[in-house]
C-alpha angles and dihedrals in degrees: 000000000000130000128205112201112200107183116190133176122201132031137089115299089188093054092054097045089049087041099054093041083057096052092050101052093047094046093235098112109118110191116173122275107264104029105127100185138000126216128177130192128206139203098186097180083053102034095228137136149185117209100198121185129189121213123181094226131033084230093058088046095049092048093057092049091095086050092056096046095050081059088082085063102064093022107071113223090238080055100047106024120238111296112241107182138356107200130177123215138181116231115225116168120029121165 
């Protein structure tokens, strides 16, 4: 399993959360093929946060990257913060 840690600072964590609840009510929401769970992480006093998505293959990872970078076109950056890094990782150890 692979895992593709995006950190951002900025932004409105409000706006995403509304934003996403939005999007999956409404079915709308379009996360990349392959992804098999989401967490984010948030440093509120900070505003920070880290979007980390698990894939099971670092092929399946890899092919979503264009998805993630064409994002930045319908999320505006005062929406989702400047990205500052975007990091894979292989997980070697869950319990």
């Amino acid at each position: 399993m692979y895992a593709r840690v995006a950190s951002f600072e900025g932004g409105d964590l409000e706006q995403i959360r509304q934003r996403a609840e939005e999007a999956q009510a409404s079915g709308t929401m379009s996360m990349p093929d392959g992804i098999t769970r989401t967490i984010v992480f948030a440093d509120r006093e900070r505003n920070r946060r880290q979007f980390i998505t698990f894939f099971e293959t670092r092929e399946a990872l890899d092919a979503a990257e264009q998805q993630f970078e064409s994002m930045g076109d319908y999320i505006p950056e005062e929406v989702r913060g400047r990205r500052t890094s975007v990091d894979v990782y292989e997980v070697v150890y869950e319990e």
